[in-house]
N, C-alpha and C positions, 0 to 999 in steps of 0.2 A: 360810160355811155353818156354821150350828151345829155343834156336835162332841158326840156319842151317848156315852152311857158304853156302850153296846151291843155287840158286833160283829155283823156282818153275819151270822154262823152262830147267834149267840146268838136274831139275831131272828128268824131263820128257825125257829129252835129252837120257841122262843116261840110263834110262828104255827102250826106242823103238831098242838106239843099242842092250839091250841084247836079244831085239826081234828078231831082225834080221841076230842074228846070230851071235854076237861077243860075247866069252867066259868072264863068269864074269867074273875071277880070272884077266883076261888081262883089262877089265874095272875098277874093282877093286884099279889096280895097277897104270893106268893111272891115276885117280880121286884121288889115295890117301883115299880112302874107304875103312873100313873093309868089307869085305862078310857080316856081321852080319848087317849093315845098308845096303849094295845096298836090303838084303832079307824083312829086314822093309820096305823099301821105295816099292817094287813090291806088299808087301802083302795091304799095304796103300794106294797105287797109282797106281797101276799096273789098265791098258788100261784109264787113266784119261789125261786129256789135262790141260795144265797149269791154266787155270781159274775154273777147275774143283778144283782142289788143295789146289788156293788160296780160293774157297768159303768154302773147307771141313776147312783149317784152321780159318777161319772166325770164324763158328759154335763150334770150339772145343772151343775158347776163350768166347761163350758164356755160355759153365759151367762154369764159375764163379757167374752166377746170380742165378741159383739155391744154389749153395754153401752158399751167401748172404743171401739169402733166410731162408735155416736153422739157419745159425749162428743167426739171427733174432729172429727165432722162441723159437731156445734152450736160448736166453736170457730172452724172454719173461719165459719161463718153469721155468729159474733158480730162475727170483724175484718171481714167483708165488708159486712153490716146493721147490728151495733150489738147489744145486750144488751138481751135483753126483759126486764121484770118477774117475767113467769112464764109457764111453759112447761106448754099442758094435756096431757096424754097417757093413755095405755091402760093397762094392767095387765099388758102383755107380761115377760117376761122381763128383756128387756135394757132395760125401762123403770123395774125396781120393785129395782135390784141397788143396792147400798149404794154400790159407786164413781157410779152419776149421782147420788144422792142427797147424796153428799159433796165432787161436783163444783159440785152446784146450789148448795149452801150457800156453801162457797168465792168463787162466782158471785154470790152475794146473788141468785140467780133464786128462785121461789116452785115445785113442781112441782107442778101442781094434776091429780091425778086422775079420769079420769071414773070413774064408777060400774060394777061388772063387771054385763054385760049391757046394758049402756046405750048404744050407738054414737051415737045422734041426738044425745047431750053432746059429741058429737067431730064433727058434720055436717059442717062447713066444710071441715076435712080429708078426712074421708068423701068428700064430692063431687068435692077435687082428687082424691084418688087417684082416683076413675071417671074422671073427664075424663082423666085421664092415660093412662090405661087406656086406655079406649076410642078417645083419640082419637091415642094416637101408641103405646105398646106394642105394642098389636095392631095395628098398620099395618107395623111394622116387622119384620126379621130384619136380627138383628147377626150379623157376625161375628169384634168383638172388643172390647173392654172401653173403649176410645178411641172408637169407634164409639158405642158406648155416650152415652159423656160427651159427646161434639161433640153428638150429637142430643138427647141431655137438656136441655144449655143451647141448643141453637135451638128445640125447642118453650118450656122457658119463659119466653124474650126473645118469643115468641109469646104465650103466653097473656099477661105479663103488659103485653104493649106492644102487641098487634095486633088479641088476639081480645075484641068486644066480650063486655062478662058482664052478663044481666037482670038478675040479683042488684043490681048497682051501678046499674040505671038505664040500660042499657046504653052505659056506659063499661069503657074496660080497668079494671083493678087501676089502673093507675102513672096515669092519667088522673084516676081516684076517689080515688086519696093526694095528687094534688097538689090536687086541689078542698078536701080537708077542712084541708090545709094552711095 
């Protein structure tokens, strides 16, 4: 995370005079601030008190463990499927954090971003997680993290081996990969 020549009291400081009445351009100037940061610091901080601040920066440093998290998971994928080219994804957190971005390179993978507000550049995903959703989350109650995983991998040895998909022509996935094979 960047690092503020700021403290958290300073900017709070900062933000109540523009409460009270003193023009930013003149705070600005005083602080040695651009206008484009004192309007960060109000959209981020604006009516929070110093410990407020330091807790919201607390929580931002804790996406990196979801980050961790994937990078984890896409290794396990890599030795089990093989190393794609490039990996699309969203704009989440744990997707836009410098350790995947310095895993991917590492990786020779390409991270190709959809567009923020755009989901329909992400469809193909979009629509597994609904089928996923709808067609075994919600059917289920766990009750424990094993449970979990055993039904995770029997639905998707189902969808990708049982359930026919229109999308393919109605063929499985593993039916349609060995066709274009």
């Amino acid at each position: 995370m960047k690092k503020t020549r700021f403290s958290d009291n300073q900017i709070v400081n900062i933000l109540k005079q523009a409460e009270q009445g003193v023009p930013i351009t003149e705070l600005c100037r005083e602080h040695n601030i651009s206008q484009s940061t004192f309007y960060n610091w109000r959209s981020k901080y604006g009516g929070m008190d110093a410990s407020l601040i330091t807790r919201l920066k607390e929580l931002e440093v804790d996406f990196s463990l979801p980050a961790q998290r994937v990078i984890r998971s896409l290794n396990q994928l890599i030795e089990y499927r093989g190393k794609p080219v490039q990996i699309r994804c969203d704009n989440g957190p744990e997707y836009i954090s410098n350790a995947l971005k310095d895993w991917a390179e590492q990786q020779g993978i390409t991270i190709s971003y959809i567009e923020p507000g755009n989901p329909q550049q992400n469809a193909y995903v979009e629509r597994f997680n609904r089928t996923m959703r709808y067609d075994w989350l919600n059917q289920e109650l766990f009750d424990n993290l094993e449970q979990v995983r055993a039904q995770a991998e029997n639905w998707l040895y189902h969808y990708n081996h049982e359930r026919p998909n229109m999308g393919n022509g109605g063929f499985t996935p593993i039916q349609k990969l060995n066709q274009a094979a």
